[in-house]
Every structure is written in structure tokens, then in C-alpha cells.
Rosetta silent file (secondary structure, phi, psi, omega in degrees, C-alpha in Angstrom):
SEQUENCE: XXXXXXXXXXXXXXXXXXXXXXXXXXXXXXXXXXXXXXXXXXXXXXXXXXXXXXXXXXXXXXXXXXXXXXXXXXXXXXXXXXXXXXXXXXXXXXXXXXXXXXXXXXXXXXXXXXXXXXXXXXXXXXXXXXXXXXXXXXXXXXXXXXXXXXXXXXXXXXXXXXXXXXXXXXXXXXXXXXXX
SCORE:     score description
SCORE:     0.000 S_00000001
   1 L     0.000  -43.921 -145.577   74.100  197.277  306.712 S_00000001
   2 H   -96.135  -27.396  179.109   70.871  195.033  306.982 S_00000001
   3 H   -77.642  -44.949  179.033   69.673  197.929  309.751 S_00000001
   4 H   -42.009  -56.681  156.960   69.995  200.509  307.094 S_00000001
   5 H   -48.058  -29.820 -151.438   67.695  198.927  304.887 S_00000001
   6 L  -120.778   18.426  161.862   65.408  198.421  307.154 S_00000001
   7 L  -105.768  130.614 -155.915   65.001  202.050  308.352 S_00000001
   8 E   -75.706  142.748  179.919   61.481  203.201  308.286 S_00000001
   9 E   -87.971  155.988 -173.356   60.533  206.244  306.648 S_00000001
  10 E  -114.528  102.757  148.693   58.285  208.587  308.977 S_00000001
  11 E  -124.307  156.507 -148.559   55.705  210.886  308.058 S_00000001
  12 L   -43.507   84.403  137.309   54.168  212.731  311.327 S_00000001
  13 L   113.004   -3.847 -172.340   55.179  210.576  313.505 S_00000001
  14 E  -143.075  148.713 -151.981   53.936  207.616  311.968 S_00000001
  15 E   -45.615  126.329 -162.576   55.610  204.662  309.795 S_00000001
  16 E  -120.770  -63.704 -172.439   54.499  205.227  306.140 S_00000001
  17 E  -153.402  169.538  175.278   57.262  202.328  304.282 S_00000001
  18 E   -77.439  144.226  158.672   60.204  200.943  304.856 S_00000001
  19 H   -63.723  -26.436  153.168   63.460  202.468  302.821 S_00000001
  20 H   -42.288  -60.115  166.350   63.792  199.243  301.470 S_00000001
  21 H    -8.242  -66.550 -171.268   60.338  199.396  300.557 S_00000001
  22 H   -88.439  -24.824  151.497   60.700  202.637  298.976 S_00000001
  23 H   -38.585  -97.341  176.313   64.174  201.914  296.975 S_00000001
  24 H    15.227  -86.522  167.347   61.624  198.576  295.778 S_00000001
  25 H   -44.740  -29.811  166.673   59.182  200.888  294.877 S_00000001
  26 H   -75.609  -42.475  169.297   61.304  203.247  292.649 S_00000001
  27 H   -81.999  -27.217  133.176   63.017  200.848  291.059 S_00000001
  28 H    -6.795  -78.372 -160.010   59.659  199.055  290.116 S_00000001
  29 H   -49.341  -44.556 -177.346   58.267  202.116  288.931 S_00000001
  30 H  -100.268   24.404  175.606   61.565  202.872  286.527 S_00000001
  31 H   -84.037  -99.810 -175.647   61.561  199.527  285.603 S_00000001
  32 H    -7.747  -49.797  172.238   58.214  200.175  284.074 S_00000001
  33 L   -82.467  -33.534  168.135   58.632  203.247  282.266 S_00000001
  34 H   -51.395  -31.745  147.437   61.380  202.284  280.677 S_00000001
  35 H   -75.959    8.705  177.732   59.947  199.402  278.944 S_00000001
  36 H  -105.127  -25.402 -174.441   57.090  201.312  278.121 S_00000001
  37 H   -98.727  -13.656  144.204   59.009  204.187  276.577 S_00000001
  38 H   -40.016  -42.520  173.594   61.237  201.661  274.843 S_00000001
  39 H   -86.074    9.683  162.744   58.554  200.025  273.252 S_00000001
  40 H  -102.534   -9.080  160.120   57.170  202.947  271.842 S_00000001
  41 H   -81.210  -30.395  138.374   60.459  204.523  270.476 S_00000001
  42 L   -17.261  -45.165 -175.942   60.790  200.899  268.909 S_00000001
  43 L   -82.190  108.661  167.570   58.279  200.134  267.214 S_00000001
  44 L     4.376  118.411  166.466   58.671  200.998  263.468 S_00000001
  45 L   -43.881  -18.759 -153.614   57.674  204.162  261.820 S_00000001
  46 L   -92.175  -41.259  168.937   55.928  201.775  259.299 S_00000001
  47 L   -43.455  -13.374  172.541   54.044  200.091  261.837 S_00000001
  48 L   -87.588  162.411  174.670   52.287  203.605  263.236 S_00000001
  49 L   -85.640  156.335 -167.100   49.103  204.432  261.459 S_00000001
  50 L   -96.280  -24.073 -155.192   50.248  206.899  258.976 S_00000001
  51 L    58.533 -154.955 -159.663   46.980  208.522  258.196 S_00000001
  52 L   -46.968   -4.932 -162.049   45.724  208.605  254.865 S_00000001
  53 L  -167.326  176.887 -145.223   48.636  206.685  252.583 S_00000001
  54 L  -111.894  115.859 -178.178   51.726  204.889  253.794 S_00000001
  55 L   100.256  -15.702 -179.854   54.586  208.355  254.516 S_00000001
  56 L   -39.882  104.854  179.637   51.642  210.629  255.122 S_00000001
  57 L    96.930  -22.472  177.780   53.742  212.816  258.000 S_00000001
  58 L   -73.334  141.197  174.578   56.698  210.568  258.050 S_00000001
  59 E   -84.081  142.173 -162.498   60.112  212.272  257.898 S_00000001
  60 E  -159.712  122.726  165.802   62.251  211.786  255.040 S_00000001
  61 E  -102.137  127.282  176.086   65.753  213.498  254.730 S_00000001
  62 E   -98.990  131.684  172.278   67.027  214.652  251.468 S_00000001
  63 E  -113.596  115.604 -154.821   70.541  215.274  250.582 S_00000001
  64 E  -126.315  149.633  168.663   70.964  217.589  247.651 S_00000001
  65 E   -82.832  149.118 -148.335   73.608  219.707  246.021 S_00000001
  66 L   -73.547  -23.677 -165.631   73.599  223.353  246.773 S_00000001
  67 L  -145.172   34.748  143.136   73.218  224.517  242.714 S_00000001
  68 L  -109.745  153.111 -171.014   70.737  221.739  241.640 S_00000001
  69 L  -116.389  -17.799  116.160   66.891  223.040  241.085 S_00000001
  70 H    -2.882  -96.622  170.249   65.694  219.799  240.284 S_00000001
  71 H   -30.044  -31.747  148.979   66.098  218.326  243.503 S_00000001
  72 H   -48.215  -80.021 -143.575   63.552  221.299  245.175 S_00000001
  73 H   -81.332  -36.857  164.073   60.954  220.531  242.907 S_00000001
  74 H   -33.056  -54.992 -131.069   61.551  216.526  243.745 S_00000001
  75 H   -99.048  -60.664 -173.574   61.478  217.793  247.596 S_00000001
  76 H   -59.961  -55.339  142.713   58.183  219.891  246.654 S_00000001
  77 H    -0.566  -67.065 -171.335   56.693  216.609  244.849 S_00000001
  78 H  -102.677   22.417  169.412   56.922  214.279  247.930 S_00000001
  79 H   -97.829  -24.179 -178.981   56.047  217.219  250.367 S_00000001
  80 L  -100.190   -3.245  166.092   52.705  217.360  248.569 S_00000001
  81 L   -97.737    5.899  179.919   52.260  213.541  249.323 S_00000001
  82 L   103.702   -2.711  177.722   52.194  213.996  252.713 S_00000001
  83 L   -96.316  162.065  158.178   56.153  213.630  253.944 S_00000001
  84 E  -105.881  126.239 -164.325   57.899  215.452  256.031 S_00000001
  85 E   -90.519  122.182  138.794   61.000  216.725  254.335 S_00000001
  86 E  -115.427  135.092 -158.672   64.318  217.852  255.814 S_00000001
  87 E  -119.448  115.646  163.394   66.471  218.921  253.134 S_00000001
  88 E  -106.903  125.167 -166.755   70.420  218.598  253.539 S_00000001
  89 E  -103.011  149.794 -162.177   72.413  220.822  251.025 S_00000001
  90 E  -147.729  136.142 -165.354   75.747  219.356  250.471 S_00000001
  91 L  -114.508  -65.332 -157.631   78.780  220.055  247.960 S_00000001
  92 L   -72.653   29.025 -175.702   79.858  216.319  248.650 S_00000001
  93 H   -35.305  -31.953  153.415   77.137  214.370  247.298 S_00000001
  94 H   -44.411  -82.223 -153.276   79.824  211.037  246.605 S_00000001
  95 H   -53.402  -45.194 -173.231   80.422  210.758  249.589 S_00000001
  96 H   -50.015  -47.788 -155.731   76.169  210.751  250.741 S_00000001
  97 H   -72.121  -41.746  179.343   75.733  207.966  247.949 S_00000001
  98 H   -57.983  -70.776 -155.580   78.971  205.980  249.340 S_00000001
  99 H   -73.384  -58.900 -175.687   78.036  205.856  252.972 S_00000001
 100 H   -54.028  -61.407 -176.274   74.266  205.591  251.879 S_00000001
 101 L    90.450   44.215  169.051   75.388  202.197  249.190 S_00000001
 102 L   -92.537  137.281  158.552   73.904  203.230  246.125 S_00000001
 103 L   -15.078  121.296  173.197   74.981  201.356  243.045 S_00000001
 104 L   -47.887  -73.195  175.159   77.406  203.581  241.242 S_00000001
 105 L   -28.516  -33.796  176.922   75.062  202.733  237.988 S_00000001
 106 L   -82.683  -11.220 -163.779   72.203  204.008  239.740 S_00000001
 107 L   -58.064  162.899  171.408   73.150  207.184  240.975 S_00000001
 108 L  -130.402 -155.685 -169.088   71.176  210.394  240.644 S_00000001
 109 L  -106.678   -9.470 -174.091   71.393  213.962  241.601 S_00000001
 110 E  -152.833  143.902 -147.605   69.800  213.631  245.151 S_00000001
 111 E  -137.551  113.671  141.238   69.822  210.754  247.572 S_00000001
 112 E  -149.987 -163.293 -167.278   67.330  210.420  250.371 S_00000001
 113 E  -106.274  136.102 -160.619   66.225  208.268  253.491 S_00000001
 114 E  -136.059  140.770 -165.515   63.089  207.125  254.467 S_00000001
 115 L   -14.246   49.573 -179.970   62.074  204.709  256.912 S_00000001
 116 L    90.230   13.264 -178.905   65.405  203.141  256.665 S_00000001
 117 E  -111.474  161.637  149.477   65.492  202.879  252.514 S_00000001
 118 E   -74.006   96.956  174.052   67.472  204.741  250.141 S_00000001
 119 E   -65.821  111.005  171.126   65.380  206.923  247.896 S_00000001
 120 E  -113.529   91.756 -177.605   67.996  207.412  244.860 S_00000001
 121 L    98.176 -178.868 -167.306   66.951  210.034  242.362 S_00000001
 122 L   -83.208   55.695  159.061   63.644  211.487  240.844 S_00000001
 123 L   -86.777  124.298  148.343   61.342  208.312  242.534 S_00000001
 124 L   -24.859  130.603 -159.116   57.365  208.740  242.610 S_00000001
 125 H   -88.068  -27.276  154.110   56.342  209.367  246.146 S_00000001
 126 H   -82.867    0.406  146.258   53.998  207.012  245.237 S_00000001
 127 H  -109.264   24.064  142.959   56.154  204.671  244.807 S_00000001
 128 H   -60.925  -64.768 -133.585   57.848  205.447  248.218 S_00000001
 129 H   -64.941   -9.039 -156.946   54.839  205.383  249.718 S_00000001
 130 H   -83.881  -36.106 -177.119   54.062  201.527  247.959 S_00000001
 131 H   -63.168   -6.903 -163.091   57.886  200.762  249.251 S_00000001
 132 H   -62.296  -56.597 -136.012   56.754  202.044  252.825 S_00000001
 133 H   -93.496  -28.264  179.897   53.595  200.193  252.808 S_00000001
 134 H   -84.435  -28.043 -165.808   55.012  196.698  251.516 S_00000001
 135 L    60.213   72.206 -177.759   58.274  196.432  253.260 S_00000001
 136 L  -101.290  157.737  168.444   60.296  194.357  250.705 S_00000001
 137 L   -37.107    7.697  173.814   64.028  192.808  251.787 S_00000001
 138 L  -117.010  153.652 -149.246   65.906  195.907  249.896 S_00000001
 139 L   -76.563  -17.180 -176.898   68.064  198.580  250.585 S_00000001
 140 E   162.185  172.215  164.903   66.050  201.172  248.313 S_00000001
 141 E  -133.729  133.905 -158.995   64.783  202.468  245.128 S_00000001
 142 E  -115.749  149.270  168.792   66.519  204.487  242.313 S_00000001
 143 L  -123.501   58.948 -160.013   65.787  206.182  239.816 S_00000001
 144 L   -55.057  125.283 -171.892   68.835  206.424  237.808 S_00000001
 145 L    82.785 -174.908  159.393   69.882  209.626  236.043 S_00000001
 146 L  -133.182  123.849 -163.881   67.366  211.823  235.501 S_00000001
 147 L   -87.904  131.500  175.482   64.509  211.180  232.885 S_00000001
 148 L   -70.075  145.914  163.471   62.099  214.067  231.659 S_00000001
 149 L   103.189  -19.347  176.097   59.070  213.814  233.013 S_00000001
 150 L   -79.846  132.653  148.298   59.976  212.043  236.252 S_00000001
 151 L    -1.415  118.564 -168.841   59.148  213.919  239.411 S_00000001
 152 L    65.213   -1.379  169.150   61.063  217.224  239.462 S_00000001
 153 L  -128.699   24.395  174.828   61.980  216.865  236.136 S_00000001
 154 L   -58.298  117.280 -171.494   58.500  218.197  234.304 S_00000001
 155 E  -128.552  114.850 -163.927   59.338  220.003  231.510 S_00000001
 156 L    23.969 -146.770 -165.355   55.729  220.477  229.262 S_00000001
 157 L   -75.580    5.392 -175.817   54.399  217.632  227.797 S_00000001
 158 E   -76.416  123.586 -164.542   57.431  215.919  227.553 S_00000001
 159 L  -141.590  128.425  156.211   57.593  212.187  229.817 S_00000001
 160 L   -99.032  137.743  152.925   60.357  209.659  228.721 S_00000001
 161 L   -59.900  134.751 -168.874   59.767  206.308  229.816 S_00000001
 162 E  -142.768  145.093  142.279   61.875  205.685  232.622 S_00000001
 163 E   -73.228  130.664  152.046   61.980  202.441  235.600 S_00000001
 164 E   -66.758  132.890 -173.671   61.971  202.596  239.371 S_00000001
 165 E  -109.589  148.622  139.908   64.816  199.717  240.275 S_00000001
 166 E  -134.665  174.602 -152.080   65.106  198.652  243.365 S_00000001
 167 E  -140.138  164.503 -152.059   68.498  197.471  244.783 S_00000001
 168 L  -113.009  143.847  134.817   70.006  194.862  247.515 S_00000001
 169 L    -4.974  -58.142  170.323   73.378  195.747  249.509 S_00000001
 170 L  -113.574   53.605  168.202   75.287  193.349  247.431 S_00000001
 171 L   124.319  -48.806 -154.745   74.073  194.795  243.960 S_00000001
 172 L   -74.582  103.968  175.677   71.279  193.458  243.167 S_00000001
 173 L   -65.666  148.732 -176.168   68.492  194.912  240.859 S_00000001
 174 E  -150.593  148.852  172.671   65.070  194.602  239.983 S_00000001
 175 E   -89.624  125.692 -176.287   62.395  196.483  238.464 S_00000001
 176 E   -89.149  -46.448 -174.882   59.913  197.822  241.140 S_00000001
 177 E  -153.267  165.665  177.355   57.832  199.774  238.798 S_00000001
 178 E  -121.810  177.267 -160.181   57.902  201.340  235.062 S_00000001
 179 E  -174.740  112.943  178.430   56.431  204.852  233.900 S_00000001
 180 L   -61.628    0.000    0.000   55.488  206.024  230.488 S_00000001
């Protein structure tokens, strides 16, 4: 066994490395990339520069029902801030909200994900982009029901005051921002 390792590779005619050598070398080498392309599939989307505002380019999937029109003009909204949307149409929209853990109370008509938050409803992309850029400890922010006047829900002059909440795993709420 110990001669096997220790047979020399040859190029014409004369001793270039050992196969040990060259095993060494290879495994070195994919040692290397591999912690280099871990840490850059690693590092946080939030943590890349972004360009101008905090989601500028970042992908954000929406899950919407197939016969709301609402939800499009939401999806046109934060597409005009700078995200990149994929839009998933769905009949089962429970089921997104379950698996997702938004607050029954909170629900809306379209639920989506963003650098690992829950987007719930007709939220201001800038105030994704503020949840992006701050990082706070919570699972997302909702915008429960939907309130004229809210993103995707412009209907002429009409704007009901409405709050962004945003909400913890086990429940909890807070107001992240209000709107006149």
C-alpha cells in the first residue's frame, strides 16, 4: 500500500509529483473552494449591498389566489420598489398562511416571503424595505384585511387609516408602523 502512494507521476520522462502529492494537492484545492463558495452562498441576502434601498433586486415570492386582482397590483407596487417578484397562484391559500405562521387575526388575501419574513397582506414596500434594512427578532409584518388605500387597494382619493403589525412565532404583536 505505502508503495502505491508513493508512485511518482511522470511527465516526459521526468518526475513532476508524487501521487500522494497530487491526491494532497486536490484535496487542498477542494478544500478551498468549498469554503469559499460556502461562504458566499451564506452570507445573508441582507448583508449584500442592495443598491439603492434595502430589497432593491432582492427576490420576494408571493402567494396569491388565482381570482384576486388586488394582489397584482400589491405585486406591481413592490416591483416598482425595486424587488424581484415571483408570483405563486394558489387555490389553497390556508394552507400558505398555516405553514407560513400567520396569526389567524392577521390574515390577508396574499402572503409573501422575503428575506426570511412573512409579508402578510397589502404592506408598504417601504416598510419591507425598513424591515429588511433593520432586522428586528420577528417572524413578519401584516397587514390585516384589506384597508382602502393600502398598497393594491387604491381606489381614488379614498385612504383609511390602517397599521403595519408585526408578529413573533408565539403570537405576539406590535405596531411597526401606522398610515393615514
Amino acid at each position: 500500500m505505502f508503495k502505491e502512494w508513493q508512485t511518482r507521476l511522470t511527465y516526459m520522462g521526468k518526475t513532476v509529483m508524487t501521487r500522494r502529492g497530487l491526491i494532497s494537492r486536490l484535496l487542498t484545492g477542494g478544500l478551498v473552494l468549498a469554503i469559499a463558495l460556502l461562504a458566499f452562498f451564506a452570507t445573508p441576502a441582507q448583508a449584500q449591498p442592495l443598491g439603492a434601498g434595502a430589497g432593491a433586486g432582492q427576490e420576494l415570492t408571493v402567494y396569491r389566489s388565482p381570482t384576486c386582482h388586488c394582489c397584482g397590483h400589491w405585486v406591481d407596487h413592490i416591483e416598482a420598489a425595486g424587488f424581484r417578484v415571483k408570483s405563486v397562484v394558489t387555490s389553497d391559500m390556508a394552507a400558505i398562511k398555516i405553514r407560513y405562521g400567520v396569526p389567524e387575526e392577521l390574515t390577508s388575501c396574499h402572503t409573501a416571503i422575503v428575506g426570511g419574513y412573512v409579508i402578510e397582506g397589502h404592506v408598504p414596500a417601504a416598510d419591507v424595505q425598513r424591515l429588511l434594512s433593520e432586522q428586528p427578532q420577528v417572524l413578519g409584518l401584516a397587514v390585516p384585511g384589506m384597508p382602502m388605500g393600502s398598497p393594491g387597494m387604491e381606489s381614488g382619493a379614498r385612504v383609511d387609516p390602517y397599521k403595519v403589525v408585526s408578529f413573533t412565532r408565539t403570537g405576539q404583536t406590535a405596531t411597526f408602523a401606522e398610515h393615514p
